[in-house]
Structure formats: C-alpha cells, structure tokens
C-alpha positions in Angstrom: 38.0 90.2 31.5 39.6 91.9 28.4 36.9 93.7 25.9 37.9 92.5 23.1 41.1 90.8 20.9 42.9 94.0 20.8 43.1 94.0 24.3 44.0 91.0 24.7 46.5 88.6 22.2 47.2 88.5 18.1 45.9 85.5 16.5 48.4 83.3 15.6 46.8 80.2 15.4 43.0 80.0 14.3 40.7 77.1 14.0 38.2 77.7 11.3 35.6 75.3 11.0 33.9 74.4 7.9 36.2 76.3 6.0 35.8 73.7 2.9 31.9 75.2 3.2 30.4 78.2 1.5 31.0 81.3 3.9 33.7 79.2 5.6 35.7 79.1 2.4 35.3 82.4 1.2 36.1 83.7 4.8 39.6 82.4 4.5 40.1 83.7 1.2 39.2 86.5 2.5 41.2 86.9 5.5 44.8 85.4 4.4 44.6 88.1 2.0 44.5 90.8 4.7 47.3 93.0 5.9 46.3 93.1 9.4 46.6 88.9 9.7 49.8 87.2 9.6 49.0 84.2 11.4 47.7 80.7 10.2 44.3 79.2 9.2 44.3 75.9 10.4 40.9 74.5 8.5 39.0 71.6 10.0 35.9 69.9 7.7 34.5 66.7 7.4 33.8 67.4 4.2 30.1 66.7 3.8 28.2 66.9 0.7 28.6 70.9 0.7 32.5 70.4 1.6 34.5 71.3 -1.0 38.1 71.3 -0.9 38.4 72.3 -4.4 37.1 75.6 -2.8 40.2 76.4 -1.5 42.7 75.2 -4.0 44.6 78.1 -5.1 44.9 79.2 -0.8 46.7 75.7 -0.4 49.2 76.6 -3.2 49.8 79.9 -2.8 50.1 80.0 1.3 51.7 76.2 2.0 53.2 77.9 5.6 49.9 79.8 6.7 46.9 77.6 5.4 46.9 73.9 7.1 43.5 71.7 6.2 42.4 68.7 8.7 39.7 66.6 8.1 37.9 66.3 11.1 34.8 65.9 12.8 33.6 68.5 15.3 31.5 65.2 16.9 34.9 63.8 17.3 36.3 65.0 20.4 39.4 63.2 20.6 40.2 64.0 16.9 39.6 67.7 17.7 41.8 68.1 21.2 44.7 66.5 19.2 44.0 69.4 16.3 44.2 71.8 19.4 47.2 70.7 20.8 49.1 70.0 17.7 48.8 73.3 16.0 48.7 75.2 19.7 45.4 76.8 18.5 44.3 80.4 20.3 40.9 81.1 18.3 38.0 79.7 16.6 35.7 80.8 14.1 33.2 78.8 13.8 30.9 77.7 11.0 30.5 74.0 11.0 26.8 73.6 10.4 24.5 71.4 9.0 22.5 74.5 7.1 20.1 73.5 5.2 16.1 73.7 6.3 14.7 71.0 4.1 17.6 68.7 5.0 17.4 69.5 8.8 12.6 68.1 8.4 14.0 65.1 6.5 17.0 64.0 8.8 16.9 66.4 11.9 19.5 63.9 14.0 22.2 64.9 11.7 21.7 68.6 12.9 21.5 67.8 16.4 25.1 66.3 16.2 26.5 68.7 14.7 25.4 71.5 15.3 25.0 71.1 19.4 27.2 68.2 19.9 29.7 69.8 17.7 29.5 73.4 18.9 29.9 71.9 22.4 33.0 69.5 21.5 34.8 73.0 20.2 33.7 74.8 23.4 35.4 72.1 25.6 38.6 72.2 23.5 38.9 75.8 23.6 38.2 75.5 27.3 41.1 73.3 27.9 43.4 75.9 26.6 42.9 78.2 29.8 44.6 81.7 28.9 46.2 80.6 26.0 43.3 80.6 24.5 41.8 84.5 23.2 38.6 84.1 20.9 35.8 81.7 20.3 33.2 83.5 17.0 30.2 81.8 16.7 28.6 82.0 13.4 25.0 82.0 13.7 21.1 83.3 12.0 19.1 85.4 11.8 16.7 82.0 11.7 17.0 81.5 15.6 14.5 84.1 15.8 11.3 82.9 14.4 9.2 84.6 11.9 8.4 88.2 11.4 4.7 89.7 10.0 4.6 92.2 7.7 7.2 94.7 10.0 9.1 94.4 12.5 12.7 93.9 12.6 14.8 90.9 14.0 17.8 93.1 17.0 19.7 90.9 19.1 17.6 90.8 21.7 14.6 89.3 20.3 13.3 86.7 21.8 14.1 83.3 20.1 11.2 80.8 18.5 12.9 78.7 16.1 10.6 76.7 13.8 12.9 74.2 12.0 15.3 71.4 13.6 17.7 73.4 11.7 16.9 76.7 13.6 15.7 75.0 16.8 20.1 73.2 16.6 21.2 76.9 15.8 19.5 78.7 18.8 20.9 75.8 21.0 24.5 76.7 19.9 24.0 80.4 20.2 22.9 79.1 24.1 25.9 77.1 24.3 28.4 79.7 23.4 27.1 81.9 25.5 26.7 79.7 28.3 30.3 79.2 28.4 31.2 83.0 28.3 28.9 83.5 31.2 29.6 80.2 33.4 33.7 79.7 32.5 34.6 83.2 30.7 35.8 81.4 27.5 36.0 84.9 25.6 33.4 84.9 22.8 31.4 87.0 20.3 28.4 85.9 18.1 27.1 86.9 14.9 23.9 86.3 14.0 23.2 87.0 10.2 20.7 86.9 7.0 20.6 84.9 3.9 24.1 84.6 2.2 24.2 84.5 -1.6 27.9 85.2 -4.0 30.7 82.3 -5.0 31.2 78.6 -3.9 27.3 78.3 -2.5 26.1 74.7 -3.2 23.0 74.8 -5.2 20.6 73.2 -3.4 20.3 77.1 -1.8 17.5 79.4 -3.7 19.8 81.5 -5.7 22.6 79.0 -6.7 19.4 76.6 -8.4 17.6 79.3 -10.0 20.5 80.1 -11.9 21.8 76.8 -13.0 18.4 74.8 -13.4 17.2 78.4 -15.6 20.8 77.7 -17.8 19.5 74.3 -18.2 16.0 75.1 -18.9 14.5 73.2 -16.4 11.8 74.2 -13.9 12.6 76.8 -11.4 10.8 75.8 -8.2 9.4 77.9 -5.6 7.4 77.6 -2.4 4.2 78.3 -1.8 2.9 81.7 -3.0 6.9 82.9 -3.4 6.4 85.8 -1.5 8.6 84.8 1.3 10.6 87.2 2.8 14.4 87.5 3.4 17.4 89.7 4.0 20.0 89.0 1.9 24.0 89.6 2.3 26.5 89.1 -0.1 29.0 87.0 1.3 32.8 88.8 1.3 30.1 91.4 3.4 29.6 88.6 5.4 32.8 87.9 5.8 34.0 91.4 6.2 31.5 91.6 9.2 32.7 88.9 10.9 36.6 90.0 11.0 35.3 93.3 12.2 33.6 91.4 15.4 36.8 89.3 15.8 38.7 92.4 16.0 36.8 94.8 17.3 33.8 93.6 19.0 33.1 93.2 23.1 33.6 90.1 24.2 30.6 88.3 25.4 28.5 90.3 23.0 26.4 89.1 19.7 25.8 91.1 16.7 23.3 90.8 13.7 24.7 91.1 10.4 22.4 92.2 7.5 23.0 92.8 4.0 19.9 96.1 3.5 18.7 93.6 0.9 14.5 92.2 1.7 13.1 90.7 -1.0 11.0 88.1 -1.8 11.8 84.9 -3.1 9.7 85.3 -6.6 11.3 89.0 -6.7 14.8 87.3 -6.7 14.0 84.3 -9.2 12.5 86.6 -12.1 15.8 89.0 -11.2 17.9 85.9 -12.2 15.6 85.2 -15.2 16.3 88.4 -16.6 19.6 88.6 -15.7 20.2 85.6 -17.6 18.0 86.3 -20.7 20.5 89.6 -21.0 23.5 88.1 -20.8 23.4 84.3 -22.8 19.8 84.6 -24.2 17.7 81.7 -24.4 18.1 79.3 -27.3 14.6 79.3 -28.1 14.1 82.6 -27.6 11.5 82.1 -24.6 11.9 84.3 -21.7 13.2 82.2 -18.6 10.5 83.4 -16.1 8.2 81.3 -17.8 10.3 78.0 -16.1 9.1 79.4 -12.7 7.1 76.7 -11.2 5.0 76.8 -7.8 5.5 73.8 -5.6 4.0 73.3 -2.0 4.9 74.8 0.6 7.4 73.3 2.8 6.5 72.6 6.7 7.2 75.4 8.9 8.3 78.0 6.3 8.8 81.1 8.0 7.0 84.3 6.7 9.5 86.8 6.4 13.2 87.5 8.5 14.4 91.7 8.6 17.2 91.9 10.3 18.6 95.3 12.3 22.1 95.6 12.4 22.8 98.9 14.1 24.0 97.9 16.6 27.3 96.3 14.5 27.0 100.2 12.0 27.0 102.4 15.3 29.8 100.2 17.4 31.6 98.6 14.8 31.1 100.8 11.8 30.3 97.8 9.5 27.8 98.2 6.3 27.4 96.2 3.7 29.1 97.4 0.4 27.6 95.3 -1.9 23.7 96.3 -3.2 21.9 93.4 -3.8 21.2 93.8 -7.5 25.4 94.1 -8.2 25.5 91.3 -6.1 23.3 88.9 -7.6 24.7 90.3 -11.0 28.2 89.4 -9.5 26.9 86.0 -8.4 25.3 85.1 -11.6 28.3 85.8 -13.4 30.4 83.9 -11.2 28.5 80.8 -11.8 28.8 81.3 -15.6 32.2 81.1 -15.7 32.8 78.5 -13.3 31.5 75.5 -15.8 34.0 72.9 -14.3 32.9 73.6 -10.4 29.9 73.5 -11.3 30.0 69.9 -13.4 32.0 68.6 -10.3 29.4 69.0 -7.4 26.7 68.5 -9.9 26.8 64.9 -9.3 26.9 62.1 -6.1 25.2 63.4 -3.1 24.0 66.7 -5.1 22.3 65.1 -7.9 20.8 62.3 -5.3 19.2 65.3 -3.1 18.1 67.0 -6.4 16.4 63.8 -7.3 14.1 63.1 -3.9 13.5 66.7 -3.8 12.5 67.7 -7.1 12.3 64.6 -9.0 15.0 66.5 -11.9 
C-alpha cells in the first residue's frame, strides 16, 4: 500500500461533502484557488439549516468547469453511488456532520444518521471504486476525546470517551473510517481538530452569536461559570491543515489539528465586547460586556479540550498562521460587513432554534 497521494494518483475528481457548510465551504474556496489543484470539486449537501449555497456563489461563477454542486444525502445510498459513478469520483473529503452539541441532546437520531449512517454510505461508495479510487479524509474533533482537567493534552492516541450524542456519532465515524483502512485498505487519513471560528460559521456557534446578538444589544449567553475551556483554530488554518494531510500525510494515519489558541469561553465573549465597543461603539454608550448573561449549564459540558498537534508540525510542517486575537478581530470584521448574509440565515430554521433555546 502506497504512503500517501503523491505516491499514488492526482486528484481529479473530489467529492466534498458538506461543502455548502462552514469549514466545508471555505475549504473549497480555499483549495480551487491553489496552484497545486487543477482538478474538480464535485460538492454534495443536503443543505440543512447550516447549508448555505449562497456560501459559495462567487466559486460557481467564477469556476463553471471545475466546481459542480449536488444536493444529496450521504443517508441516501443510491443517490450517492450515482454521484460516484457520474462524475468518476477518486477522493473524498469529508465533512458532512450534524455538529452542533445542543442540537445532537435535543434530537440525537438526527446525528446517528448522519453522521454513522452517512460516513458508512461514503465508505461503501468509495469502496466500490476499487483502485480507481486514491483518498478518503475524514474530518473529525478533538470532541471524540472526552474532557480534559486542568492539564493534559488531547495526542492522537488518547483514548476516546465521548460525552455527547454528537461526540459519541463522531468517534463512531473516526471507527468506521478506520475500520475500512484496516479490514479493505480503502486509503484514508483523519484529522481530528479544535474549535473552528472565521467567515460563513452559522451563529448558533459561540463566537458567531456573541457578535451579532452584542450588535443587537441583546443578551450574550453563556454556560455555566464560562470558564470552559477550548482550543481554537481559525478556519483557512483549518483548511490549510487538511490539504497538507491530503497531500502529504501517511495513509492510514490520523492527525490532530490545533490552532495554539485555549481560552475560555468568558475570555472570548468580553474580547468580542471590546472589539466591538472599538470599532462601532455602542449607541448608548454602555460597554457591551455588561449584556453578558449566565445561563445553566448544559448536560454533559465538557471541562476543557487542549489539543497537541506535533505530530502534524514535526511530519507535516503545518502551524497555524493565524493568532487568535487577529483572528477573532478578522472574524468580527467579517461579520460586520456581511449585513445581507447575515439578514438571510437570520430567519426560518435559525430564528426557530434561537427561539426554543434562548427564548430571543
């Protein structure tokens, strides 16, 4: 068995899933862009609430010959051979999830298909395309591990202890993917990685709501004690991390991908504050940290995630170039001058979930 793509084929044809998504969407941005990938994106979403074709609007005008978009189902077997025989499809990269933890306690079925019965639907396809067939990238997080006390650091050998439907459907793809590796040789990589944050992220996540319920002056909710801890990594990081696996990475192997970012979640909300009282000032001259507003805790919060990603730095020589205050100063802006994105998901399924979660 080959090492890894360069020993083996060039991607011509790859399958991204979830590409209307957050990460999905800014990874093809990101990588029809490059120099070292002439081949085409062939992007399959069932467009969910947090599917956005929008996302991806300018990429369908400007590359019409290299940028196809499908909607489909992962759960849809049939519906996802026919996308891999029609467009003669020789890699994956996959990121069709249902991601969200609070979703995944109120409606944990939803996760289960998806993210297992999907995950194993795409494994199947790219199964059926015997040696035609040269990568399958699982995107996975740093969630599959469990929780962390006060040190420690998640490596890619920790032992899994997932806490949330969410995370409990993750690690059970992770198992999959490799599963298939080891029992069929379907040539894979994994990536397990932190807390994304930058443009496109639906705002149900932490710091996408901060910053537009603060610019609306409403309250800015956090669990528990909001000293949770995460890792966060800006997302073309992300998505610079996961081309250099693609490329570069050993087959069969998994990599954690971390952004040198831990903070904790009331750190991060009164950095948005004050980002925001610099750059459009309240109207009534009230600092913004005083809409921050304690709510319980939500069932099975994990303590704190650190991630160690050495492993990708020493073999790969990825690192994130993005700190974490440009970053969030980055992402704020972004937000700011995307009023009309923002007004568009802002309703339907959005404002619904906003509505049983928060009663705003």
């Amino acid at each position: 068995m080959k090492k890894n793509i360069k020993d083996r084929v060039e991607i011509r044809n790859l399958l991204v899933t979830g590409g209307c998504g957050f990460i999905g969407s800014n990874f093809i941005r990101y990588l029809i862009k490059r120099d070292d990938f002439s081949g085409r994106i062939i992007n399959v979403d069932k467009l969910t609430y947090a599917g956005n074709p929008e996302n991806l609007a300018d990429i369908a005008s400007d590359y019409k010959a290299r940028y196809i978009f499908e909607k489909v189902d992962i759960c849809d077997i049939d519906k996802l051979e026919e996308v891999f025989k029609k467009y003669n499809i020789d890699a994956v990269c996959h990121f069709a999830a249902e991601s969200h933890v609070d979703r995944s306690i109120k409606t944990p079925g939803n996760f289960i298909q998806t993210n297992i019965i999907g995950t194993f639907n795409l494994l199947e396809a790219a199964k059926s395309r015997g040696e035609m067939f040269c990568l399958f990238h699982h995107v996975s997080t740093d969630e599959v591990y469990g929780s962390l006390g006060a040190k420690g650091l998640f490596y890619e050998d920790t032992p899994y202890r997932p806490n949330s439907p969410y995370s409990a459907s993750k690690a059970a793809s992770d198992h999959l993917v490799r599963a298939y590796y080891k029992t069929f040789g379907t040539p894979v990589t994994v990536s397990n990685c932190s807390n994304n944050y930058g443009p496109y992220q639906f705002p149900e996540k932490l710091i996408p709501l901060v910053i537009l319920n603060a610019l609306d002056g409403k309250p800015l909710p956090v669990y528990g004690d909001g000293k949770n801890v995460r890792d966060w990594l800006y997302v073309e990081d992300h998505c610079e991390a996961i081309w250099t696996i693609m490329m570069s990475g050993n087959i069969g192997q998994t990599y954690n991908v971390g952004g040198n970012a831990e903070m904790e979640n009331i750190l991060i909300v009164q950095m948005i504050c004050d980002i925001l009282d610099e750059i459009k000032p309240p109207a009534d001259g009230k600092p913004r940290r005083n809409l921050i507003t304690f709510v319980k805790d939500r069932p099975g919060h994990d303590r704190r995630y650190a991630i160690d990603f050495s492993k990708l730095k020493k073999e790969l020589g990825w690192s994130p170039k993005e700190s974490f205050k440009s970053g969030l100063r980055k992402t704020v802006n972004w937000y700011l001058n995307q009023s009309k994105w923002v007004a568009n998901i802002r309703t339907g399924a959005y404002q619904s979930w906003m509505e049983e979660q928060y009663g705003s």
